[in-house]
C-alpha positions as CSV (number, residue, x, y, z in Angstrom):
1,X,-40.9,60.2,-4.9
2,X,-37.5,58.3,-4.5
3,X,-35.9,62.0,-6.3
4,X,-37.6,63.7,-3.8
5,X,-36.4,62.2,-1.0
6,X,-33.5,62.1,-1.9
7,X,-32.8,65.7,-2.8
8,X,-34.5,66.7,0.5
9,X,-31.9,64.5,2.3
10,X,-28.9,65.7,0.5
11,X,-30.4,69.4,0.5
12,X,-30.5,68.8,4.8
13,X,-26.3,68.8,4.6
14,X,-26.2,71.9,2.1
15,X,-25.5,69.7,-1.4
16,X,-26.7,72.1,-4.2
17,X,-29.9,69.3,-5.2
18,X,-31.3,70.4,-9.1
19,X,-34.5,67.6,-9.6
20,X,-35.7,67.4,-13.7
21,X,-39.4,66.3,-14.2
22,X,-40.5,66.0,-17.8
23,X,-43.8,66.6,-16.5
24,X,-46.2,69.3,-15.9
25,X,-46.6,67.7,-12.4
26,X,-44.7,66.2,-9.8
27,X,-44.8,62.2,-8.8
28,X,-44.9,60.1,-12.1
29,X,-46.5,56.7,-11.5
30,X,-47.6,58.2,-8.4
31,X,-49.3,61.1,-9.0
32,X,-52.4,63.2,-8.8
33,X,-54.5,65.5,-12.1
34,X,-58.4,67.3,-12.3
35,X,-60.7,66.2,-14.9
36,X,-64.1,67.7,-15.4
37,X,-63.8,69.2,-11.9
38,X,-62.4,66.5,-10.1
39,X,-59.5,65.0,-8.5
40,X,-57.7,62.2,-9.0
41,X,-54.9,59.8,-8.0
42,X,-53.3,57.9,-10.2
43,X,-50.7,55.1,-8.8
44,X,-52.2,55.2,-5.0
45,X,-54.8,52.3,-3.8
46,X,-53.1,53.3,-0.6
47,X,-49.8,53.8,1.4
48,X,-47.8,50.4,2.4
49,X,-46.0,50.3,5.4
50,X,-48.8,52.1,8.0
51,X,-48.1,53.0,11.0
52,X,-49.9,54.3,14.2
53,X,-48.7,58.1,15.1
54,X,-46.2,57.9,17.2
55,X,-44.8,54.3,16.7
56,X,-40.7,54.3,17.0
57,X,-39.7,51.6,14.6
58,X,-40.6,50.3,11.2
59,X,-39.8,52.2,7.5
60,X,-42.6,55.1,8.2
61,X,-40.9,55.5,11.3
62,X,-37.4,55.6,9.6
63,X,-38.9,57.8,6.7
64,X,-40.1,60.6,9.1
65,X,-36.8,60.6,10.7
66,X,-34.9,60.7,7.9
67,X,-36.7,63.6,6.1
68,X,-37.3,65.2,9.5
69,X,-40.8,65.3,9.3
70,X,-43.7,64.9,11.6
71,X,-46.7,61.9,11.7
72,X,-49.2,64.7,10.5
73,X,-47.6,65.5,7.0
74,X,-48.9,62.3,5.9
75,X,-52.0,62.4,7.6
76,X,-52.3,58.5,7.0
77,X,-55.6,57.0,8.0
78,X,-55.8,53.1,8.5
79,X,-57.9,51.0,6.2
80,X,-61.1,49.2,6.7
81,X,-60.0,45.9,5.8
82,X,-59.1,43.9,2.7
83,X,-59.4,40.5,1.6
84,X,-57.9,38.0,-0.8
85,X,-60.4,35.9,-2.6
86,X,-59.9,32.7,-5.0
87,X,-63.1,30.4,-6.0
88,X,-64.1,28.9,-2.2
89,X,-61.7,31.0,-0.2
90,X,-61.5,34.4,1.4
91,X,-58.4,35.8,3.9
92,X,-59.0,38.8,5.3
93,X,-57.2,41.1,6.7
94,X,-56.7,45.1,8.3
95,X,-53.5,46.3,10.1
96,X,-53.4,43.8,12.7
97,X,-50.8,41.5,11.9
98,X,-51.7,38.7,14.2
99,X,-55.4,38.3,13.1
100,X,-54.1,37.9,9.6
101,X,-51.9,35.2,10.5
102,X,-54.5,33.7,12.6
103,X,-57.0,34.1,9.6
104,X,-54.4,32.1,7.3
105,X,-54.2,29.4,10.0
106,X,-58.1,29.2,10.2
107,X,-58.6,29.1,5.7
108,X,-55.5,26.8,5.7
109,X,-55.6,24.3,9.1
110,X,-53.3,21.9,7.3
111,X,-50.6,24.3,6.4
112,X,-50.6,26.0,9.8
113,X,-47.5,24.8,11.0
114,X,-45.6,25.2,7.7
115,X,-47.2,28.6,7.4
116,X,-45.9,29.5,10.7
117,X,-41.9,28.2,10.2
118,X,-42.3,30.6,7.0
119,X,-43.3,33.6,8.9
120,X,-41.0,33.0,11.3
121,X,-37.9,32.7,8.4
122,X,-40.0,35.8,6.4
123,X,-38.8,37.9,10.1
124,X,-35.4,36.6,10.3
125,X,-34.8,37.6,6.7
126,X,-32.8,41.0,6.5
127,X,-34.6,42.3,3.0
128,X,-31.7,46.1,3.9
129,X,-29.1,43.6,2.8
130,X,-28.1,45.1,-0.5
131,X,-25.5,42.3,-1.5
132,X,-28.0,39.5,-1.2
133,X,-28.5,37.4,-4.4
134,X,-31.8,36.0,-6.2
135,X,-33.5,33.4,-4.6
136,X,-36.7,32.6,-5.8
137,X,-40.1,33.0,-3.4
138,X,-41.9,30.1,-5.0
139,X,-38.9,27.9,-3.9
140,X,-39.0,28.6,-0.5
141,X,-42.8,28.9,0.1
142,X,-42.3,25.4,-1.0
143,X,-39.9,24.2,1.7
144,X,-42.7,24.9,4.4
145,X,-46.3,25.1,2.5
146,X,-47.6,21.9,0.3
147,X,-50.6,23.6,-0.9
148,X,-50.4,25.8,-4.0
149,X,-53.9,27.3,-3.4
150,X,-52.3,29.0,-0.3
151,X,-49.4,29.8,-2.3
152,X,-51.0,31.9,-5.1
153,X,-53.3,33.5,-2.2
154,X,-50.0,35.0,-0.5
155,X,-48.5,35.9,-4.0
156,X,-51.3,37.6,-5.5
157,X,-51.6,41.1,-3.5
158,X,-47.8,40.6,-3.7
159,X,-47.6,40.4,-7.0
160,X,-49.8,43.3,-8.0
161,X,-48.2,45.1,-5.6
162,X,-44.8,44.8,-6.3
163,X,-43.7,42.2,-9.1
164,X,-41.9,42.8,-12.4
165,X,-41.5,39.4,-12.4
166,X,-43.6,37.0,-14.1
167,X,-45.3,34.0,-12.2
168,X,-42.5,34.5,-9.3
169,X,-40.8,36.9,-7.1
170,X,-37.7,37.0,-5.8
171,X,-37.4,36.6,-2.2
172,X,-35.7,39.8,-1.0
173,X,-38.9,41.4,-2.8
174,X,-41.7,38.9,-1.3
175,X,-40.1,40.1,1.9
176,X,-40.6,43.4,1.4
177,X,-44.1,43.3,0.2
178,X,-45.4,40.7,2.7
179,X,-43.9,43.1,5.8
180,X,-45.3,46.2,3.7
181,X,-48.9,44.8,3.1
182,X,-49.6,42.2,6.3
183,X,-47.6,43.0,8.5
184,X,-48.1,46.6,8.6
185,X,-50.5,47.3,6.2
186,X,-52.5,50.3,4.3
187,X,-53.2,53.6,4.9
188,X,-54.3,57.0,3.1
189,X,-54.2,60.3,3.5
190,X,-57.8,61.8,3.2
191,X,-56.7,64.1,0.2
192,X,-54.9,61.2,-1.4
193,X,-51.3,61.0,-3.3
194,X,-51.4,65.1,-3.2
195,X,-50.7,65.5,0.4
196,X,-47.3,63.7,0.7
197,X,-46.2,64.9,-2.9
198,X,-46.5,68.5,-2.0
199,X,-45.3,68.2,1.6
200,X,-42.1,66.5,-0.1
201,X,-42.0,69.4,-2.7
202,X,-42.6,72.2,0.3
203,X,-39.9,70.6,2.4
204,X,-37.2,70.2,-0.5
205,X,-37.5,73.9,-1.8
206,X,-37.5,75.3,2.0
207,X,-34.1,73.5,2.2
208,X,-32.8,75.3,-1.3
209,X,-33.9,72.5,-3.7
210,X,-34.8,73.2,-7.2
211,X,-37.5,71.7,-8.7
212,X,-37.4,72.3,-12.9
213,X,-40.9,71.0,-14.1
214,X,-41.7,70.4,-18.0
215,X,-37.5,69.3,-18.1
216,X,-36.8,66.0,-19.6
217,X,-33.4,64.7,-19.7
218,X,-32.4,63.5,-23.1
219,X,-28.8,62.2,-22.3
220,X,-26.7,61.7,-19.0
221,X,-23.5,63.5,-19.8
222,X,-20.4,60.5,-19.6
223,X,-16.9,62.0,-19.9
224,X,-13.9,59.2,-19.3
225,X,-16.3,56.7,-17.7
226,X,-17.5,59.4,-15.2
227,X,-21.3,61.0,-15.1
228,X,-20.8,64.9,-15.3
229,X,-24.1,66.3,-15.9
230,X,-27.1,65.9,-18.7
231,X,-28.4,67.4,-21.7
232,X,-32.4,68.6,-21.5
233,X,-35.4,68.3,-23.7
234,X,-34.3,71.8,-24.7
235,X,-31.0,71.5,-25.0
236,X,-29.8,73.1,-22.1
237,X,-26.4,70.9,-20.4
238,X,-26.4,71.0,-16.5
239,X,-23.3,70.0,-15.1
240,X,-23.4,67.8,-11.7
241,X,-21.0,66.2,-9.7
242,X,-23.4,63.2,-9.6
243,X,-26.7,61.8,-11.3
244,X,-29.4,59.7,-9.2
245,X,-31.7,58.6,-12.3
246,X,-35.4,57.0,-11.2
247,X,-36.0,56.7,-15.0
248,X,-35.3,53.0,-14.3
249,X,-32.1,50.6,-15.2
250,X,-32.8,50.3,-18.8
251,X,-33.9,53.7,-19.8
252,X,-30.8,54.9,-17.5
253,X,-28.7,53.5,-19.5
254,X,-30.2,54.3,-23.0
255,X,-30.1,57.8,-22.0
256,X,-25.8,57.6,-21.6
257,X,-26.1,56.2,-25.8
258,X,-22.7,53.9,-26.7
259,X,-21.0,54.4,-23.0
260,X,-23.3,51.7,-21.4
261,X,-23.8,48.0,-23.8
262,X,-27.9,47.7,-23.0
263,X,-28.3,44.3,-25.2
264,X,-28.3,42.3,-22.5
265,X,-30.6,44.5,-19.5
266,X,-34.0,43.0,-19.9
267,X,-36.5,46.2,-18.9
268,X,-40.2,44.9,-17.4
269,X,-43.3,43.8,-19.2
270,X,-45.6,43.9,-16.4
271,X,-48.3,46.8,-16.5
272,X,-51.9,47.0,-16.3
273,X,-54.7,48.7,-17.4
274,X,-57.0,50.5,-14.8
275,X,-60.5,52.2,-14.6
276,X,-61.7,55.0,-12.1
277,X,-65.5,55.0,-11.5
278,X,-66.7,58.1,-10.1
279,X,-70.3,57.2,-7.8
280,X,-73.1,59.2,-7.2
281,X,-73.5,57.2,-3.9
282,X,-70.5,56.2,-1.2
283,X,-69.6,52.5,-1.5
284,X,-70.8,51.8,1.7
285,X,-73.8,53.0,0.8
286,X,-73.9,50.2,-1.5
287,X,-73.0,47.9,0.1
288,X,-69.4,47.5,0.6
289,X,-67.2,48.8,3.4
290,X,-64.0,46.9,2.3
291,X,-60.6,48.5,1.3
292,X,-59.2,46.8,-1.4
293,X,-60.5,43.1,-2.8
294,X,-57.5,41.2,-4.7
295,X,-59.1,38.7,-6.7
296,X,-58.7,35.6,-8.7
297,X,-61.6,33.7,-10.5
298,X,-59.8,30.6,-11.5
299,X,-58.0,28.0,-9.1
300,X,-54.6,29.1,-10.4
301,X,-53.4,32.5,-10.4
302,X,-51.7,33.8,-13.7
303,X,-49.3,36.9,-13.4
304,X,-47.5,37.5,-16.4
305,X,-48.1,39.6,-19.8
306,X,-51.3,38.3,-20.7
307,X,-52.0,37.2,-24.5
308,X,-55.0,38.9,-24.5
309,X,-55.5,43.4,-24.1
310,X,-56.6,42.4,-20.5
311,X,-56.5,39.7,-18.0
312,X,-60.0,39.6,-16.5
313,X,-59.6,36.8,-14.8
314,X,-57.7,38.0,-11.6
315,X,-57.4,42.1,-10.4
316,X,-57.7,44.6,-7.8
317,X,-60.8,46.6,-6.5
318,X,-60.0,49.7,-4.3
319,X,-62.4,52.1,-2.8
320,X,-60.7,55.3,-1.4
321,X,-63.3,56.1,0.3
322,X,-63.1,53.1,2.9
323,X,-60.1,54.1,5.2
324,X,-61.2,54.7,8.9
325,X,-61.0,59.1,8.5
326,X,-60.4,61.1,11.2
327,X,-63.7,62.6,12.4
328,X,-65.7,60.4,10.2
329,X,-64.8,62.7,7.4
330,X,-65.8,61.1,3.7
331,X,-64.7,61.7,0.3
332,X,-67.6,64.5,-1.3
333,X,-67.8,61.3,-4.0
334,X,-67.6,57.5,-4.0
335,X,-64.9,55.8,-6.2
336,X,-64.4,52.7,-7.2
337,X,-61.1,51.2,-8.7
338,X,-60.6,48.2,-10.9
339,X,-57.2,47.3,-11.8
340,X,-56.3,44.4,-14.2
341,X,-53.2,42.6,-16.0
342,X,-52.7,44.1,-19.3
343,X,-51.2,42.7,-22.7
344,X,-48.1,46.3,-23.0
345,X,-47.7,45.3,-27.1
346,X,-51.4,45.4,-27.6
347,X,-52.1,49.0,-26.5
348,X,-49.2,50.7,-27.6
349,X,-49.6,49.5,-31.1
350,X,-53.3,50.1,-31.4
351,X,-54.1,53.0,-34.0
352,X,-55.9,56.0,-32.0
353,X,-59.2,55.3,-33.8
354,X,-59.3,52.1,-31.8
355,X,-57.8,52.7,-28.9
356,X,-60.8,54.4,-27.3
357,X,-63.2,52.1,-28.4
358,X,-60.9,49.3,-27.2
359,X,-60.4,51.1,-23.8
360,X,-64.5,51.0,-23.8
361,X,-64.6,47.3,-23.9
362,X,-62.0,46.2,-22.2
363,X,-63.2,48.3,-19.2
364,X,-66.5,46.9,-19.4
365,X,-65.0,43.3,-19.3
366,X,-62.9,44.4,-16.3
367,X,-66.0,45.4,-14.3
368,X,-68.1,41.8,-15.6
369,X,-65.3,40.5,-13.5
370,X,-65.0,42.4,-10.6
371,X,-68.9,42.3,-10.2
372,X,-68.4,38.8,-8.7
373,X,-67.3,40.3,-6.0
374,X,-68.7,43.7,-5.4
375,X,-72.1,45.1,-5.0
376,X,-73.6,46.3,-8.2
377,X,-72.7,49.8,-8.7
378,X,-72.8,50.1,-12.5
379,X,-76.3,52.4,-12.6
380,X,-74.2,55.1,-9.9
381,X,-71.4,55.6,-12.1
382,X,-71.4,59.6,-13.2
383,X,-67.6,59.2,-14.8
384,X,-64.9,57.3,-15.3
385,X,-61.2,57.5,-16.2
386,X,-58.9,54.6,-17.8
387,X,-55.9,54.1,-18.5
388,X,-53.5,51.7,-20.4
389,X,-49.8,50.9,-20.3
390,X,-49.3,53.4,-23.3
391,X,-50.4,55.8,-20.8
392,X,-48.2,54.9,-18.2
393,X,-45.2,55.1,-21.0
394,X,-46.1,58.6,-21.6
395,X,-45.8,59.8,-17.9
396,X,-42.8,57.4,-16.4
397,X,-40.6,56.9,-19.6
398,X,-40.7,53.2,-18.6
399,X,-40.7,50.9,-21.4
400,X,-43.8,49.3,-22.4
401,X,-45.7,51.2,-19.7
402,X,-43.8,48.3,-17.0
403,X,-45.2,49.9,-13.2
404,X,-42.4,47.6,-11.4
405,X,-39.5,48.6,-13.7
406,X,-36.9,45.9,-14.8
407,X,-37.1,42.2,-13.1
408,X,-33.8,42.2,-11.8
409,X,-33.3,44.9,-9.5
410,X,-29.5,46.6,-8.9
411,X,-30.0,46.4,-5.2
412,X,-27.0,48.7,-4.6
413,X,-27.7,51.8,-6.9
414,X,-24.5,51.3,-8.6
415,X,-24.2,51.6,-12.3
416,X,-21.1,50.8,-14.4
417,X,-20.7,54.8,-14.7
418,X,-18.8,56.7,-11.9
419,X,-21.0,59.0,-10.1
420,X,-24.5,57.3,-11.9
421,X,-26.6,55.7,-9.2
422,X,-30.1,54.3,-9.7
423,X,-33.0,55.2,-7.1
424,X,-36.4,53.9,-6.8
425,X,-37.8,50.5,-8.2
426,X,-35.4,49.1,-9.8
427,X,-33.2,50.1,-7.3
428,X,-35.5,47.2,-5.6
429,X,-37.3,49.2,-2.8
430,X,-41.3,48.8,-3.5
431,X,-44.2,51.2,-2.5
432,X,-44.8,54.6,-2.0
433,X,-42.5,54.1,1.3
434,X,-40.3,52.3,0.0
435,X,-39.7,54.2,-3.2
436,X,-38.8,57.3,-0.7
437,X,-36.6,54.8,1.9
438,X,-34.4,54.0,-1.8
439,X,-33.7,57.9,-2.6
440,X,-32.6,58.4,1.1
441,X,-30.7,55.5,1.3
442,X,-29.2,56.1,-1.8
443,X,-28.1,59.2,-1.0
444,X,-27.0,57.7,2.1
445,X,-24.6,55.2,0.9
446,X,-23.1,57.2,-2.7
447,X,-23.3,60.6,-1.8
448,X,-23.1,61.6,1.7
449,X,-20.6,58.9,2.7
């Protein structure tokens, strides 16, 4: 999405914009397939960042503007209402940013006040600043908040949300998400991560993009410390006055061989493994009208690698079909997501004869878990779909399937090749927004400047 939005902002002042997908589709972590006569997402729980038609500030805002694009080629629908749940407490919240406050003042009475002077330094904080340095989140949530229940309850939709970092965030990045998820909040559009990839793809080839599909770049071209084109899959070399990778800082640099030293850029380890459960009944229907449950079964919340395939003890549950739809419209069926840590060494080493079976069990655990805090719904399941960090390896290119890219983000784009920039997460904008707010400001600062 972050190529996408870039090229269609380039494209808008006549640059001659050539996008390579290695893919038979469009999107990579965010993207959409049919199996056995249905469709999917893969990537989207929802949209970050919602916004009511019509509202003049915010990044959706920005986003529309910037593309030049109208409130109704989303088609966003607001949420529900989600929760965060740890053994004894619950925080709930929808897109209204002062009842979620209010509900963390109600769970937490003691850490109201502190709660409160970290909001207030969370809206000071200008997270556009691309020459900030690290500063770690845990170490100032714990200038104004004493209790660490409180502070794994803010990190955890944070962290699955955003983090390539394990057990902390950086601060820049905790800003971002805790705008993107509380303050603003989720939305969908009824036909899912589709909509907004093709209205980017209609809207970049109206403007004289070109889109190559099933082309893979092998090497970024480097001649006298300057990026002059690529090399394909196939071999083909396409010159380019510039290259905007979203392959991600460590497989960016692999691909320009000896002209980049990579020993020393660390690439992520954070992935997951996740199961789609197809329903013969909506969730409501069973019981449960929420959004999306982040959960934790344990007083402490672990986010790191885990030792084991899976981490069952904390994950996500997202139901698609509970965003508020225009004209009460509902999705034909009901679908239930389950989305759990997951050990990147363990599934891409695993011999295909056991893979499937492990994929089997592990899913079953994943569910045992998320039971706790869902209706039964295992005896309406007609199909399900998994998949494992070697899976999202095969469709990103990221290194040991890592969703959030490398821990330390290049805030700027820059690279130590001329005319190399990096766009989308590890360019350190997170989301489906913000992954399109870092091509267009990319393209912004290096290349229509």
């Amino acid at each position: 999405m972050s190529g996408l939005a870039a090229g269609i902002r380039l494209a808008y002042y006549e640059k001659s914009v050539c996008i390579l997908e290695r893919h038979t589709t469009i999107g990579g972590l965010n993207s959409f397939y049919r199996l056995r006569g249905r469709n999917y997402d893969v990537g989207l729980h929802a949209v970050t960042n919602y916004a009511d038609p019509g509202t003049r500030k915010g990044p959706l805002a920005k986003l529309l503007k910037q593309l030049r694009l109208r409130w109704d080629d989303f088609d966003l629908s607001p949420q529900n209402g989600s929760s965060v749940v740890f053994p004894g407490h619950r925080i709930t919240f929808d897109n209204n940013y002062e009842q979620f406050l209010d509900a963390v003042c109600d769970e937490f009475p003691s850490q109201a006040d502190g709660f409160r002077q970290l909001v207030q330094r969370i809206e000071e904080f200008n997270e556009l600043d691309l020459d900030q340095k690290p500063i770690s989140a845990r170490k100032v949530l714990s200038e104004t908040l004493s209790d660490p229940l409180l502070i794994d309850m803010l990190f955890c939709p944070l962290m699955f949300y955003g983090s390539a970092l394990p057990h902390d965030m950086d601060f820049n990045q905790f800003v971002i998400m805790f705008k993107s998820i509380f303050r603003e909040g989720f939305g969908r559009p009824y036909d899912g991560v589709r909509q907004i990839l093709k209205t980017l793809t209609r809207h970049f080839k109206s403007l004289g993009g070109e889109l190559k599909l099933r082309q893979g770049v092998r090497e970024i071209v480097v001649e006298n410390g300057k990026a002059v084109g690529v090399i394909t899959d196939d071999g083909t070399h396409i010159e380019a006055e510039n290259v905007l990778s979203s392959a991600g800082v460590a497989e960016t640099y692999e691909l320009c061989g000896n002209e980049i030293p990579t020993a020393d850029i660390q690439h992520g380890e954070v992935s997951f493994n996740e199961a789609i459960f197809v329903l013969d009944k909506q969730p409501k229907d069973l019981g449960h009208e929420e959004t999306i449950v982040f959960y934790n079964n344990e007083e402490k919340f672990h986010y790191e690698p885990p030792q084991d395939p899976c981490d069952v003890r904390s994950g996500i549950i997202c139901s698609p079909n509970n965003f508020r739809y225009a004209n009460d419209e509902q999705l034909e069926d009901g679908f239930i997501r389950i989305t759990a840590l997951a050990n990147p060494d363990y599934w891409m080493n695993l011999p295909d004869e056991e893979y499937y079976k492990a994929k089997e069990f592990w899913t079953a655990k994943m569910v045992e878990s998320a039971q706790q805090h869902i209706p039964e719904f295992k005896d309406h399941i007609v199909d399900v779909d998994v998949f494992t960090p070697r899976t999202i390896k095969k469709f990103t290119g990221h290194l040991k399937g890592a969703v959030y890219g490398a821990p330390v983000k290049v805030l700027d784009g820059t690279t130590p090749i001329e005319h190399l920039y990096l766009c989308g997460t590890d360019q350190g904008f997170l989301g489906i927004i913000g992954s399109m707010l870092s091509g267009i400001t990319m393209a912004n600062n290096h290349l229509l400047r």
